[in-house]
C-alpha distance (Angstrom), angle and dihedral (degrees) to the residues before:
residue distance angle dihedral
X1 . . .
X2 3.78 . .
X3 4.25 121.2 .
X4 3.65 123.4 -125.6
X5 3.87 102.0 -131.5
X6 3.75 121.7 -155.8
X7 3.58 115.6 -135.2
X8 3.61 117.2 -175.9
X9 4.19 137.3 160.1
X10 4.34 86.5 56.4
X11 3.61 123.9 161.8
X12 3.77 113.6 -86.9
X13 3.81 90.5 -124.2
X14 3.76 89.7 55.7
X15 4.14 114.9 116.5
X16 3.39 124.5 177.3
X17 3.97 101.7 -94.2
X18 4.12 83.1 58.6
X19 3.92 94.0 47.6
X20 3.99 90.0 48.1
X21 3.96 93.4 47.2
X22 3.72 83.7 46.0
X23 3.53 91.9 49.9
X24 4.37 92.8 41.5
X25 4.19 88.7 84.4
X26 3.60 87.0 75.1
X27 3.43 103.0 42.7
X28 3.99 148.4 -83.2
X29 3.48 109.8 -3.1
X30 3.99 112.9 -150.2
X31 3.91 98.7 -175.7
X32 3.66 136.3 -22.8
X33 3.69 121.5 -166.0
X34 3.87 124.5 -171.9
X35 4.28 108.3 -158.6
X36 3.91 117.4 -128.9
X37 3.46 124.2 -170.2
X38 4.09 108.8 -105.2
X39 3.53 91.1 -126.6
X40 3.22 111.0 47.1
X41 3.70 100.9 18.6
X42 3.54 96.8 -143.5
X43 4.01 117.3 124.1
X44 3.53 122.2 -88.8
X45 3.84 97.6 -151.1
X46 3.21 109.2 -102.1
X47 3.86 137.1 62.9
X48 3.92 149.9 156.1
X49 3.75 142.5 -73.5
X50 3.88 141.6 -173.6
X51 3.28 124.6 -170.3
X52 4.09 124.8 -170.7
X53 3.59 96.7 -117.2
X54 3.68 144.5 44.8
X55 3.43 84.9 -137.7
X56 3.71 96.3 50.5
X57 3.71 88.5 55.5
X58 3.67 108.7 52.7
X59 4.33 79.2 51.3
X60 3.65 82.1 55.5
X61 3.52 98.0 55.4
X62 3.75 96.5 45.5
X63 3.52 89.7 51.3
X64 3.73 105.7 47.9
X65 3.56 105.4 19.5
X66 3.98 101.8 110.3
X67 3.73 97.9 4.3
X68 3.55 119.7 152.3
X69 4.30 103.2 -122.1
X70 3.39 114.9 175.7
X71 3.91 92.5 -28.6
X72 3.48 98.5 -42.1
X73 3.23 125.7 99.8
X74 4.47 114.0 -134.1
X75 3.65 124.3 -114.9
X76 4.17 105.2 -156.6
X77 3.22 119.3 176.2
X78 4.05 149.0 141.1
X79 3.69 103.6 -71.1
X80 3.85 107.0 -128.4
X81 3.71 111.6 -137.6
X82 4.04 121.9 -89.9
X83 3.87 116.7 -80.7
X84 4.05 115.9 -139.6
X85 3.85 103.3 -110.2
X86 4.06 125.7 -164.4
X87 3.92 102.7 -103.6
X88 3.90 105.3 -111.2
């Protein structure tokens, strides 16, 4: 069963074909989402990735986790699952 990795402090310009080629050097990449706000549609720095392997995503983490993209410096980590919010 693949992790959902949480990938937060990306480059504005990133989209989600960039974060999933980013992601390809450590193996198969099942999704990769970058969020944008719903207003404004630009990104909101951070976003989410599954890769097709346990494996695959513990490499992931110990490559990207604190690497320097585009001035910024990666936060990759297990993504912790979804907490019910109070619609707004």
């Amino acid at each position: 069963m693949a992790i959902n990795l949480f990938v937060g402090n990306l480059p504005y310009a990133m989209d989600n074909d960039k974060l999933s080629q980013l992601f390809a050097a450590a193996g198969t990449v099942v999704s990769a989402k970058v969020i944008s706000d719903k207003y404004s549609g630009r990104s909101r720095g951070f976003g989410f990735v599954e890769m097709a392997t346990d494996e695959e995503s513990k490499k992931a983490i110990e490559m990207f986790n604190g690497k320097d993209i585009e001035g910024r410096a990666l936060v990759v980590n297990e993504a912790r699952p979804r907490e019910e919010r109070p619609q707004q």
